[in-house]
C-alpha angles and dihedrals in degrees: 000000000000127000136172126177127183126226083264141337108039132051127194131210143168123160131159140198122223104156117087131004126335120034125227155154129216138191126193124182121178125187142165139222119263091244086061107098098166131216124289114237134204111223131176126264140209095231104003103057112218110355139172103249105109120086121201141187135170094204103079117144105227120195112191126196120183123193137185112242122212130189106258102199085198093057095029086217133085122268138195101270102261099219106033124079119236116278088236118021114210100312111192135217131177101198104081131144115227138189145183130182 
């Protein structure tokens, strides 16, 4: 899996499954509007104790792809199936939790 997640504001994912049966790929990316600032947490700490340092939001925008995933003997790895579509094609929500810190 990859992930990569900004100070605030966009979040990056990409897991797959290869164990049992079926085979896919997903991507999930979240982000916020810019006039989301988002609410200050305390959390605690290991030296610190509780300290101000998550962000939070329950208005992320969440996009969400699925594909399914087939063994490609030239690349000895799985790959997104080249002639199918994806099983789900970028679904949106607008009610994601989101978190930084």
């Amino acid at each position: 899996s990859e992930w990569e997640v900004d100070p605030w504001g966009t979040w990056k994912f990409r897991g797959r499954c290869t164990d049992k049966g079926k085979k896919f790929e997903a991507d999930i990316v979240v982000t916020t509007d810019e006039d989301v600032p988002g609410v200050l947490l305390r959390a605690p700490t290991k030296d610190e104790g509780m300290q101000y340092f998550c962000r939070d939001s329950g208005f992320g925008n969440a996009v969400v792809s699925l594909w399914q995933l087939e063994w490609d003997d030239n690349a000895r790895d799985y790959i997104r199936s080249p002639n199918k579509p994806p099983l789900i094609d970028k679904a949106t929500s607008r009610q994601c939790t989101v978190e930084v810190g």
